[in-house]
C-alpha positions as CSV (number, residue, x, y, z in Angstrom):
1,X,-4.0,-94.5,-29.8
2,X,-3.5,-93.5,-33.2
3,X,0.1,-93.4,-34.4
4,X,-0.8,-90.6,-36.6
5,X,-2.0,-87.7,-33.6
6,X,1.5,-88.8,-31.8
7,X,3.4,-88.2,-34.7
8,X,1.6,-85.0,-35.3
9,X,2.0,-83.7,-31.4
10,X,6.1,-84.4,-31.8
11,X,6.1,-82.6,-35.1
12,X,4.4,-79.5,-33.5
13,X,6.8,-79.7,-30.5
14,X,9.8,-79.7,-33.3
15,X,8.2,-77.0,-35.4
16,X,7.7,-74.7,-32.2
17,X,11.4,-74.5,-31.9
18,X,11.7,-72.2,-34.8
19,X,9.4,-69.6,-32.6
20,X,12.7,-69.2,-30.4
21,X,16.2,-67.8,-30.9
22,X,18.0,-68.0,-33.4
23,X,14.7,-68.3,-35.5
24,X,12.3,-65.8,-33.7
25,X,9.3,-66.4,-35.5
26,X,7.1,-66.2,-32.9
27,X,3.8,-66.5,-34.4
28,X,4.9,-70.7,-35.0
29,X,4.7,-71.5,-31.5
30,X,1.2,-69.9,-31.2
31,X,0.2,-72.4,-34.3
32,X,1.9,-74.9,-32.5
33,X,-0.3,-74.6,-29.3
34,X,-3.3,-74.8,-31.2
35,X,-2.8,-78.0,-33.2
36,X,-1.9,-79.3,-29.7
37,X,-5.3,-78.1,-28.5
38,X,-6.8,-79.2,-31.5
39,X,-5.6,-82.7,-30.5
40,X,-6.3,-82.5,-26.8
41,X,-9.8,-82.0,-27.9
42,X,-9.8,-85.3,-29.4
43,X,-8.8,-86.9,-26.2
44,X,-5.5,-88.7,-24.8
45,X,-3.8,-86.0,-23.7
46,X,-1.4,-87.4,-21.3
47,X,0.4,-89.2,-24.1
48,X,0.2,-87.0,-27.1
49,X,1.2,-84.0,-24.5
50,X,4.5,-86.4,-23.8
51,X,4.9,-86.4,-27.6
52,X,4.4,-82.5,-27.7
53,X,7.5,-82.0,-25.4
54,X,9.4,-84.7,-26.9
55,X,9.4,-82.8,-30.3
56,X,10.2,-79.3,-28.4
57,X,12.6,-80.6,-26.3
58,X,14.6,-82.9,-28.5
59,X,14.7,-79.9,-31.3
60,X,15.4,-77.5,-28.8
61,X,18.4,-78.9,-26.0
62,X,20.2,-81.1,-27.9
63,X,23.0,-78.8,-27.0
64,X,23.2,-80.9,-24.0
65,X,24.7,-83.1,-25.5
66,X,27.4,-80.9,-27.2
67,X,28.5,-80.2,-23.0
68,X,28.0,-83.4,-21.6
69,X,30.2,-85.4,-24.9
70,X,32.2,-83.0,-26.7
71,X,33.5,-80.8,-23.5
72,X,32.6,-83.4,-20.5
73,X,34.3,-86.1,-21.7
74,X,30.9,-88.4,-21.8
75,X,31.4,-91.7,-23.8
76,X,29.1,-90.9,-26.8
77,X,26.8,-93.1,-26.3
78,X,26.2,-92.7,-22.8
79,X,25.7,-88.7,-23.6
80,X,23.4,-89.4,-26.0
81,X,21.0,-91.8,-23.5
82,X,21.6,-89.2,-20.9
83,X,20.5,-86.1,-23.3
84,X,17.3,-88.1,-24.2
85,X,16.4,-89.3,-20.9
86,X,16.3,-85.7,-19.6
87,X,14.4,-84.7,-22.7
88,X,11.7,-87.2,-21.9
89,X,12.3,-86.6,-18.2
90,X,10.9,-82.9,-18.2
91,X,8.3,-83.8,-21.1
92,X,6.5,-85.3,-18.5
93,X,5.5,-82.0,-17.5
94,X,3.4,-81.5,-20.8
95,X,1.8,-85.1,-20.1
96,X,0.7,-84.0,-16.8
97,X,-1.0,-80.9,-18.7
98,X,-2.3,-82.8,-20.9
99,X,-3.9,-85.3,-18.3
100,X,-5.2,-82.4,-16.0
101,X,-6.8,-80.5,-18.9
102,X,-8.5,-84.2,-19.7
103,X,-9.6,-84.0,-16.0
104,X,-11.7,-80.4,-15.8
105,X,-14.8,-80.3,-17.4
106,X,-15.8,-77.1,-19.3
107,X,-17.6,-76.0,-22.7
108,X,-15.0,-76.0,-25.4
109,X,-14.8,-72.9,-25.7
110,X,-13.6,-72.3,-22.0
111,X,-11.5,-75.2,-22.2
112,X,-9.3,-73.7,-25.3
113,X,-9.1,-70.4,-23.7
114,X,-9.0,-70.5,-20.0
115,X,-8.3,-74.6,-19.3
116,X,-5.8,-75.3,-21.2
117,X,-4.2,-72.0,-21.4
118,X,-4.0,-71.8,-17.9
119,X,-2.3,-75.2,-17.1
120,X,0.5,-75.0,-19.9
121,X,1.6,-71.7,-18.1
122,X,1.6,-73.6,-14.7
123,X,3.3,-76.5,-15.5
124,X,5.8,-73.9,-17.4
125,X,5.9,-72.7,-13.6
126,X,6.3,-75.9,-12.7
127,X,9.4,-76.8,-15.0
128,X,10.6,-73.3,-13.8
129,X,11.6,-74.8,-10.1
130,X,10.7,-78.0,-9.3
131,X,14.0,-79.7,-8.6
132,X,15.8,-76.7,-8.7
133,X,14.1,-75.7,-11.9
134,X,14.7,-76.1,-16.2
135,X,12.5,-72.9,-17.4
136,X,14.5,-73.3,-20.8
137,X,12.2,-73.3,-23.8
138,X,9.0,-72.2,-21.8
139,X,6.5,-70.5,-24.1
140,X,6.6,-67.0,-23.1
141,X,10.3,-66.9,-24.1
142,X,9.3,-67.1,-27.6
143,X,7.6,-63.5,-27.7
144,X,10.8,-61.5,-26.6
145,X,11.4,-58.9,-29.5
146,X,8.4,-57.3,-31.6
147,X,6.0,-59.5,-30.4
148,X,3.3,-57.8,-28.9
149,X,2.5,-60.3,-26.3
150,X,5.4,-59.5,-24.5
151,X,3.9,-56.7,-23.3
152,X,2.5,-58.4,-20.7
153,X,5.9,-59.7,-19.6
154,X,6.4,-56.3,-16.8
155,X,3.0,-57.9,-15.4
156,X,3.3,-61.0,-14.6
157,X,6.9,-61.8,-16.1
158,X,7.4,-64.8,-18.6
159,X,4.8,-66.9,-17.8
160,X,2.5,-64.5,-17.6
161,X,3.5,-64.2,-21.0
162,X,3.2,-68.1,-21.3
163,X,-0.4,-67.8,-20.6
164,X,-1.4,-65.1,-23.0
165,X,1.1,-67.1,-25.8
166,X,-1.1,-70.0,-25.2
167,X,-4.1,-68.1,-25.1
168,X,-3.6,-66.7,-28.7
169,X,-3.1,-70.4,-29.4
170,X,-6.6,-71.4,-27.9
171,X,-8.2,-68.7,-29.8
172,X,-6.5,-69.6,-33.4
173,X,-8.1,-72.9,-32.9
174,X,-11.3,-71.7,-32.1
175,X,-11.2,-69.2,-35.3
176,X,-11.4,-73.2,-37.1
177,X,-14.6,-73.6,-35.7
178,X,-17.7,-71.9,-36.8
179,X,-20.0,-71.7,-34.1
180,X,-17.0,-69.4,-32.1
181,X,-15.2,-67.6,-34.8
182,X,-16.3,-63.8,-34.2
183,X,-15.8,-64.6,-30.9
184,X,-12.4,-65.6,-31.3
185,X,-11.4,-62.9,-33.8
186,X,-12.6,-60.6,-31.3
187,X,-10.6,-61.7,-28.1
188,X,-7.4,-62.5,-30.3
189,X,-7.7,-58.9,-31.7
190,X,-8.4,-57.7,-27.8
191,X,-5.4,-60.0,-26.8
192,X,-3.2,-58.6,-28.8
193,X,-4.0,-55.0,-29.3
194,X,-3.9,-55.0,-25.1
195,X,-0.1,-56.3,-25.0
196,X,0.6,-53.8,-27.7
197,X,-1.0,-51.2,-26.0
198,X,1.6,-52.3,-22.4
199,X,4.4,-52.3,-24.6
200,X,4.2,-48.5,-24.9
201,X,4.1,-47.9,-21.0
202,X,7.2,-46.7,-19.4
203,X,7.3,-48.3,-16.3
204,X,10.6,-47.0,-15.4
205,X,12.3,-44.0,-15.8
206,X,16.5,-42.9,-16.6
207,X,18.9,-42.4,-13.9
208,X,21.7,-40.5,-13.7
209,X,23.8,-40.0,-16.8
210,X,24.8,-42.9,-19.5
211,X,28.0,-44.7,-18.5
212,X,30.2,-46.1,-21.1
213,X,30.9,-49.7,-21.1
214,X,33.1,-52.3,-22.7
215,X,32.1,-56.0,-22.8
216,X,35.0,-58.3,-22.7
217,X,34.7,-61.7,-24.8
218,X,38.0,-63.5,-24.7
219,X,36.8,-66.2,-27.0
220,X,39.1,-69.2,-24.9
221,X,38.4,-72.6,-26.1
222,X,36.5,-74.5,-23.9
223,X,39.2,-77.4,-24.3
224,X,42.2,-75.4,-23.6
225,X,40.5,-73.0,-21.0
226,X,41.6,-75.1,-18.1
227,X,44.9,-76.1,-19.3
228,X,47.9,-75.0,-17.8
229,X,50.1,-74.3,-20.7
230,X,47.6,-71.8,-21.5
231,X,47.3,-70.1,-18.5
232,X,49.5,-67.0,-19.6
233,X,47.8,-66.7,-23.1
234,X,44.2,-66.5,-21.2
235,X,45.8,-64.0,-18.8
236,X,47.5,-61.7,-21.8
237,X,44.0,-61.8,-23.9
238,X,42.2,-60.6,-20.9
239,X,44.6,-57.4,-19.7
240,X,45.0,-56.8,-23.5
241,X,41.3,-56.4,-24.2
242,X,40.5,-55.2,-20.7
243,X,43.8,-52.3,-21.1
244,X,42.6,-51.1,-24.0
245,X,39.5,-49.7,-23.1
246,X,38.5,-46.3,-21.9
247,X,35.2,-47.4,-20.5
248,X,33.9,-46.6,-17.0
249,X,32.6,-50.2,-16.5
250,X,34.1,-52.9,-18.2
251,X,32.9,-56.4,-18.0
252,X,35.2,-59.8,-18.3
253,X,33.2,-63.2,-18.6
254,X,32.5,-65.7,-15.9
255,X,35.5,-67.5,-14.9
256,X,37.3,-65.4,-17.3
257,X,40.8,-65.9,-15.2
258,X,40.7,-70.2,-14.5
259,X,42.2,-70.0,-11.4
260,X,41.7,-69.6,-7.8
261,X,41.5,-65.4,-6.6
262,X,44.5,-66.4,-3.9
263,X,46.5,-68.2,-6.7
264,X,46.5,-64.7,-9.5
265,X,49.5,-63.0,-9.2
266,X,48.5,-59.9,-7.1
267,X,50.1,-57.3,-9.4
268,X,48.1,-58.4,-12.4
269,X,45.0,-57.7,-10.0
270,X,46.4,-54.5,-9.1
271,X,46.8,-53.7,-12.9
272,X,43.2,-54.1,-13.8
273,X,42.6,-52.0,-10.5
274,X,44.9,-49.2,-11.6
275,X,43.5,-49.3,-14.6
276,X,39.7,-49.3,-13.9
277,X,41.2,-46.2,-11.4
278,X,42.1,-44.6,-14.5
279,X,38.8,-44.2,-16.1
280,X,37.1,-43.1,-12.9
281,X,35.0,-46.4,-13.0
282,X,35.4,-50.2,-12.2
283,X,36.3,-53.5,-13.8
284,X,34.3,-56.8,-13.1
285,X,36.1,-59.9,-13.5
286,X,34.5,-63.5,-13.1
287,X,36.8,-65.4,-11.0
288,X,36.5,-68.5,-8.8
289,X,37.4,-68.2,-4.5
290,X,38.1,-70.4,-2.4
291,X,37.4,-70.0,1.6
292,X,41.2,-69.6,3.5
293,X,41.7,-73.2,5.2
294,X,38.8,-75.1,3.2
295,X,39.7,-75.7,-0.3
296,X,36.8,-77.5,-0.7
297,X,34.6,-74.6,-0.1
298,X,34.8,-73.0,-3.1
299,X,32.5,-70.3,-5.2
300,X,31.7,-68.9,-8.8
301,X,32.6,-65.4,-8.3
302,X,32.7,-61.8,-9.4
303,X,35.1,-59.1,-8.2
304,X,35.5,-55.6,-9.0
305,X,38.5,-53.9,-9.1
306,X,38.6,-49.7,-9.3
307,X,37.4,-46.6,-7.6
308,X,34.7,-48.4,-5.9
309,X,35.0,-50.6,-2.6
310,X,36.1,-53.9,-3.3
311,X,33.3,-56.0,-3.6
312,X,32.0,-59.9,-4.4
313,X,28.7,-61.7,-5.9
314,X,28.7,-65.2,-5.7
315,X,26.7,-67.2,-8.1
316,X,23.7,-68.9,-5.3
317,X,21.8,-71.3,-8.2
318,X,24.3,-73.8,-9.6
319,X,23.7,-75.7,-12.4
320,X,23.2,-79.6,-11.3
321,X,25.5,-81.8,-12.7
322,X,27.5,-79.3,-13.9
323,X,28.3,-76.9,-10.8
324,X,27.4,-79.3,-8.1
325,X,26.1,-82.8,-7.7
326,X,22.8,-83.4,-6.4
327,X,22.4,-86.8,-4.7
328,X,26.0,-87.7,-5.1
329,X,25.3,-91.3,-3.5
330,X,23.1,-92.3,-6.9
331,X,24.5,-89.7,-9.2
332,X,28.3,-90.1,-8.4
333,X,29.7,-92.4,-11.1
334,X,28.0,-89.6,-14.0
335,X,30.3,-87.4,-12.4
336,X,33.3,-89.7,-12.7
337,X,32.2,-89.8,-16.5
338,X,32.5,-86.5,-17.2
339,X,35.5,-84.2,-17.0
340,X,34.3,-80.6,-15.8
341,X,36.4,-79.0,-13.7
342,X,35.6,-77.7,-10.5
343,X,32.4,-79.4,-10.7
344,X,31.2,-79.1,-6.7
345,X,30.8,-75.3,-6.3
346,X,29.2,-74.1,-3.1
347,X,26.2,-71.7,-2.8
348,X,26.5,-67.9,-2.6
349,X,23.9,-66.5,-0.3
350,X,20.3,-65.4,-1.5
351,X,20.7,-62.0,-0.7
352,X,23.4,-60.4,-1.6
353,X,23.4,-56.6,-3.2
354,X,23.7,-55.1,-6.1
355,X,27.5,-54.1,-7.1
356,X,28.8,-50.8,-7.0
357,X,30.8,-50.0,-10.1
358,X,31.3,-46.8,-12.6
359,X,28.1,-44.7,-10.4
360,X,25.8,-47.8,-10.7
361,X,23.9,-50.3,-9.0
362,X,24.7,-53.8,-10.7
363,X,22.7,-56.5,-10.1
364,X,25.4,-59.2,-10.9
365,X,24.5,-62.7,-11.9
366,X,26.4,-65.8,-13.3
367,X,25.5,-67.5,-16.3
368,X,22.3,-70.0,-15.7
369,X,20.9,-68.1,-13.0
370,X,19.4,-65.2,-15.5
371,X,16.9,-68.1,-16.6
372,X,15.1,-67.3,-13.1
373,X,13.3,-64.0,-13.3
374,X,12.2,-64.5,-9.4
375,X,15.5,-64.3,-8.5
376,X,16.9,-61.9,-10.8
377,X,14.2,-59.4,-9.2
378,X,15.9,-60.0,-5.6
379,X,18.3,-56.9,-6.2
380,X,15.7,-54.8,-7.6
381,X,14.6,-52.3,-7.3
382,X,18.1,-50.8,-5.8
383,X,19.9,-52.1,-8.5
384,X,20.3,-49.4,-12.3
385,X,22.0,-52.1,-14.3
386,X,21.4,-55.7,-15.1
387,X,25.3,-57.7,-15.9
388,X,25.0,-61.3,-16.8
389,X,28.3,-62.9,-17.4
390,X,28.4,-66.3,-19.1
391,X,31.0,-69.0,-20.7
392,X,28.3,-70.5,-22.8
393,X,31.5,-72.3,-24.7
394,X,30.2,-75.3,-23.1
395,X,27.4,-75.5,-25.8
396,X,29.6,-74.7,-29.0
397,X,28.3,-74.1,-32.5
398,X,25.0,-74.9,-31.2
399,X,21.8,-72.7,-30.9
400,X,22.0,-72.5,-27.0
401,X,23.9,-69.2,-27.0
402,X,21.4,-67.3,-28.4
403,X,18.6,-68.8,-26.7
404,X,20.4,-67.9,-23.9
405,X,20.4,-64.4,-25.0
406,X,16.8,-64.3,-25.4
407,X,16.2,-65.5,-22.0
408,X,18.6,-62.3,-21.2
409,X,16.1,-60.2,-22.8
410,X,13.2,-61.5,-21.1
411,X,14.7,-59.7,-17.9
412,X,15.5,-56.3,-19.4
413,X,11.6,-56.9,-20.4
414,X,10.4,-57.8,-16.8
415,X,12.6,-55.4,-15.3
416,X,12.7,-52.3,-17.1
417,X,16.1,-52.5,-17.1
418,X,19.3,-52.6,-20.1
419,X,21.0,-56.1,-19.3
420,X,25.0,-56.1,-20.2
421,X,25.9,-59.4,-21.6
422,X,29.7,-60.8,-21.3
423,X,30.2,-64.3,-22.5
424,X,33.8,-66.2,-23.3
425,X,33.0,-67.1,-26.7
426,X,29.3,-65.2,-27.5
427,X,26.6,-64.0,-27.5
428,X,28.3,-61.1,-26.2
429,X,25.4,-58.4,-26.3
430,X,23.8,-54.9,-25.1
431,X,20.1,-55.0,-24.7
432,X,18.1,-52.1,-23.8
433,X,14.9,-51.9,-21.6
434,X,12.6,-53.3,-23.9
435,X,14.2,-56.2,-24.8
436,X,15.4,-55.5,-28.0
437,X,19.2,-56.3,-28.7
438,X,21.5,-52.9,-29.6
439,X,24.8,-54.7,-30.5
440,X,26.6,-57.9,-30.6
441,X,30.2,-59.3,-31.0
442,X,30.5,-62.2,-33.2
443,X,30.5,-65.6,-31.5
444,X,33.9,-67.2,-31.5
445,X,35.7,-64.2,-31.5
446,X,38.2,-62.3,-29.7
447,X,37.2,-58.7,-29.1
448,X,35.6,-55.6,-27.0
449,X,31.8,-54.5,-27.3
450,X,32.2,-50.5,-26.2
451,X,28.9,-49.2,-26.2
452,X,26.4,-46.6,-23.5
453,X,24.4,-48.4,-20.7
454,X,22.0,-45.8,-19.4
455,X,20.8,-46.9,-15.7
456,X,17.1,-46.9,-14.6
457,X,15.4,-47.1,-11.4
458,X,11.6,-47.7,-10.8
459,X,9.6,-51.2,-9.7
460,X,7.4,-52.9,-13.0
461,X,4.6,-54.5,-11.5
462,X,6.6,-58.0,-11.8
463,X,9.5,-56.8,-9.6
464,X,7.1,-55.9,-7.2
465,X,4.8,-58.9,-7.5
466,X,7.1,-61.2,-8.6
467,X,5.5,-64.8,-10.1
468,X,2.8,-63.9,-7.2
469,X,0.5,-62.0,-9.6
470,X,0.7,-64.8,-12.8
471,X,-0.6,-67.6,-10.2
472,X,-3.4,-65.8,-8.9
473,X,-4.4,-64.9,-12.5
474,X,-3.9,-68.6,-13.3
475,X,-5.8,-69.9,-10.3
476,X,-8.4,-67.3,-10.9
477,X,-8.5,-68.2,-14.5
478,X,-9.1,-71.9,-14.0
479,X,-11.8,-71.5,-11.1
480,X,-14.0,-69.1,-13.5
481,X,-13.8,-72.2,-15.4
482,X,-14.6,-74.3,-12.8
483,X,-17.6,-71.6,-12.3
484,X,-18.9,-72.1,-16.0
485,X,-18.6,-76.3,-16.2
486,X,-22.2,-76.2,-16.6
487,X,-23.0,-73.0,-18.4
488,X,-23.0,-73.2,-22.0
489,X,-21.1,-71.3,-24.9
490,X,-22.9,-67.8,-24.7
């Protein structure tokens, strides 16, 4: 295989990045799908697909390295073989696109628009839970914002939005080829004008009356979070911040207290109670329990404290590696290389409620798990408010923080609903209903976000349908192929 096609699938992959946060030029990742189409048409996909991701995925999670070396504790070399062998690892998933698409014959116009389309957005899918799942990067994420393709995200959620990103990227290609460009400009101008057209449905309506909200970011370091000669500074930032607001419903990180619930003094809990009391609402504080009589049974938390009855979410999809160990027989020495503490959290159950707090409905969840729209949805349609609280210090100066945030978006998108963002060091953030970010605190700093949060109740189509409707429009999509192997290009 020529050198030259797998040197131009990585760069494509690399350049795609730029499509995402911090970047958000969305229209590159679009270009980027159809040079990889382009390619694909040329044949060898399997390989030049492993390229593809190799470019995406190298540009776009090297911040894994930041966590496993600079706050894990991970011999630099060993973090940097481990950060590339998880890169290639869930490349695979764009070779095993680019073999199938090899393997389902079609005219080339059906192949760029409903093939290949169709299987980047499942194997997307795929990446999205298989092995307890690494949606991070997939395509639809790149459309949060302005673009108008992410009107299709209250249908058939993010990889619905996959599918149509790739879709455009199909079609751009095609626009290259004579025989199919009217066609092309036509369904690109239909594709596009028909997510615009989504993006100005309201699929959920206001509920009850704004609440006012203040978003906690301590801004800890991640090196000294955990220490204990600076347990009482963490604890004095936090009731500082936390006291100084008048809000209804204020929001401290995840773990923003490092210690146990049974271990904080109970007077400093009755403090933020009294407090939240005050303002006639609640305060949500991330905090780590422990079971009474089995200290190893231990959970990522969040209480609330304050006119409502005391409640608890516990974080159910833990992070592997980082919140649990899978396989701890093969895996166990990586965990001896790393220093992460409480590193073998247990699960909170599926189906837990949303929060009461301040007159709303809060679906609660902890950091990684917002990067699962399926499960996000599992609260909904009861829950008003989305609340994602994060420590994303683990990833430092690097881009992950406000990929993360995008991600965060997608769900107000999907949902219909504002999502209230507290992180220990940023992106701290209010986003409302449509996606579209209203206010941030700088990253790495201490400080409050006060802002409005208005609550809204109603299903979108993907809370009520969940991934179900995006994989029958996928299978549908790839058997009208199937149907048309023989017909030619109309």
């Amino acid at each position: 295989m020529p050198v030259k096609r797998l040197l131009a699938a990585f760069m494509l992959g690399a350049v795609s990045v730029a499509g995402f946060a911090p970047f958000h030029l969305f229209f590159l990742p679009i270009l980027a799908i159809a040079g990889l189409i382009r390619i694909w048409s040329e044949g060898k996909g399997a390989w030049t697909g492993f390229a593809f991701g190799m470019g995406l995925f190298l540009s776009g999670v090297s911040w894994i390295y930041v966590s496993l070396h600079d706050f894990g504790g991970m011999p630099m070399p060993l973090a940097l073989l481990s950060t590339f062998l998880f890169c290639a690892f869930i490349s695979l998933y764009f070779a095993l696109c680019g073999y199938l698409q090899e393997k389902l014959r079609a005219s080339p116009m059906i192949r760029a628009v409903l093939v290949m389309p169709s299987l980047l957005a499942l194997t997307d899918w795929l990446r999205g839970w298989l092995f307890t799942g690494f949606p991070w990067l997939a395509l639809g994420y790149s459309q949060t914002g302005y673009s108008p393709l992410s009107g299709f995200a209250p249908l058939f959620g993010v990889y619905g939005v996959s599918l149509a990103t790739a879709m455009a990227g199909g079609l751009v290609y095609l626009l290259s080829k004579k025989p199919f460009r009217n066609k092309a400009a036509f369904l690109l101008a239909a594709l596009l004008l028909s997510g615009y057209g989504l993006k100005q449905i309201s699929w959920t309506h206001p509920e009850g009356k704004p609440v006012t909200v203040s978003l906690i970011q301590g801004n800890i370091p991640q090196d000294r979070k955990w220490n204990d000669d600076t347990l009482n500074d963490t604890l004095d930032v936090y009731m500082k911040l936390a006291a100084s607001s008048n809000s209804r419903l204020i929001i401290l990180p995840e773990t923003a207290i490092p210690m146990f619930r049974d271990e904080v003094p109970n007077e400093y809990l009755e403090m933020l109670a009294i407090h939240g009391r005050k303002n006639g609402g609640d305060i949500l504080v991330g905090l780590p329990e422990r079971q009474p009589n089995h200290e190893q049974t231990y959970y990522n938390s969040v209480f609330n404290f304050g006119v409502s009855p005391p409640q608890t979410y516990r974080k159910s999809h833990l992070v592997p590696f980082g919140e649990y160990l899978p396989l701890e027989p093969l895996f166990g020495w990586l965990l001896d290389a790393m220093h992460m503490p409480m590193s073998d959290f247990s699960r909170g159950s599926i189906d837990q409620k949303p929060m009461d707090a301040a007159g709303e409905k809060v679906a609660v969840d902890i950091c990684y798990e917002d990067v699962f729209g399926e499960e996000v949805i599992r609260q909904l349609p009861e829950a008003t408010l989305l609340v994602n609280v994060s420590d994303d210090a683990w990833f430092g100066n690097s881009i992950a923080p406000r990929q993360h945030m995008q991600i965060s978006a997608m769900r107000a998108i999907e949902t219909g609903r504002m999502m209230l963002r507290a992180t220990n060091t940023g992106m701290t953030a209010v986003i409302d209903e449509h996606g579209h970010v209203l206010s941030t605190l700088p990253e790495f700093r201490e400080g409050s976000l006060d802002s409005i949060a208005q609550g809204y109740s109603g299903s979108t189509p993907y809370v009520r349908w969940g991934n179900h409707a995006f994989l029958v429009l996928a299978a549908v999509l790839l058997a009208t192929a199937a149907g048309t192997s023989r017909i030619r290009d109309f």
